[in-house]
N, C-alpha and C positions, 0 to 999 in steps of 0.2 A: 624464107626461113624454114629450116627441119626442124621437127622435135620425133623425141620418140614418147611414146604414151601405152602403159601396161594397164588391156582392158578385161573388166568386171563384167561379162552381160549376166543378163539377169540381175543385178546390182540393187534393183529397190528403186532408184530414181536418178535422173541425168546428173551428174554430177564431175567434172574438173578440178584435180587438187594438184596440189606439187606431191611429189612422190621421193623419188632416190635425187643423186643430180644428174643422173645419167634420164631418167626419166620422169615423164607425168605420170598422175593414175587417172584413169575414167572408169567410172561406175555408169553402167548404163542400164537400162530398163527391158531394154531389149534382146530377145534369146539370139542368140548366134545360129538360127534361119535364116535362110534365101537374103544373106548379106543384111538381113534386118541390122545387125550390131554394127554391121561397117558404115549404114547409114546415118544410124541414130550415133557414130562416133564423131561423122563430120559434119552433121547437125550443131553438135554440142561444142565441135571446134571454132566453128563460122561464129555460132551466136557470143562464144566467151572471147575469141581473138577481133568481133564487131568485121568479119568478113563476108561476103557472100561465100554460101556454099561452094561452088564453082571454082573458088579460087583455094580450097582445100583438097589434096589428092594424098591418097594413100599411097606409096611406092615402094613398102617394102611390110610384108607380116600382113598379107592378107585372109587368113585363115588362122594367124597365132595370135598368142594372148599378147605380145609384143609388136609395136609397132611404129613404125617411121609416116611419118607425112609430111608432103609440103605445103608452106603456107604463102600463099602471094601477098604481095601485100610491102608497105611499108616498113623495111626492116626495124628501121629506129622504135617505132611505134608497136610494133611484133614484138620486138626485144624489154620495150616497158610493160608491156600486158604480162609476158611470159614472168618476167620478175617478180608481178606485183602477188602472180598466183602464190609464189614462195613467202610473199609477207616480207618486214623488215628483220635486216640478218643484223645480228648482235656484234 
């Protein structure tokens, strides 16, 4: 599964929300040093989409505030997590 996800470092604390529809927001804790923020991004992917880190890869906006990643995994199950971040749509 891709998503894209528009990231906060420095943010205050780890956090994953829904954002636009085109993308996520993450707020991270972490300065955008020696890849500090791209760590603690896929840190916070694995723990909220219940994947091992490993199976998260950054492949596009390695250095911008914009960003694509892949996620392995169980699409169906990828696809209900990503939804649930949005909450119920009216």
């Amino acid at each position: 599964m891709a998503i894209a996800v528009r990231v906060t470092p420095r943010g205050g604390r780890d956090a994953l929300t829904a954002g636009t529809e085109e993308h996520f927001v993450a707020r991270l804790a972490a300065a955008p040093v020696d890849g500090a923020a791209n760590a603690g991004l896929v840190a916070l992917v694995a723990k909220t989409f219940g994947v091992p880190k490993r199976a998260v890869t950054i492949v596009a906006g390695e250095t911008a505030r914009l960003k694509r990643l892949h996620i392995a995994g169980d699409a169906t199950t990828l696809a209900e997590i990503a939804s649930a971040l949005y909450g119920p749509r009216a």
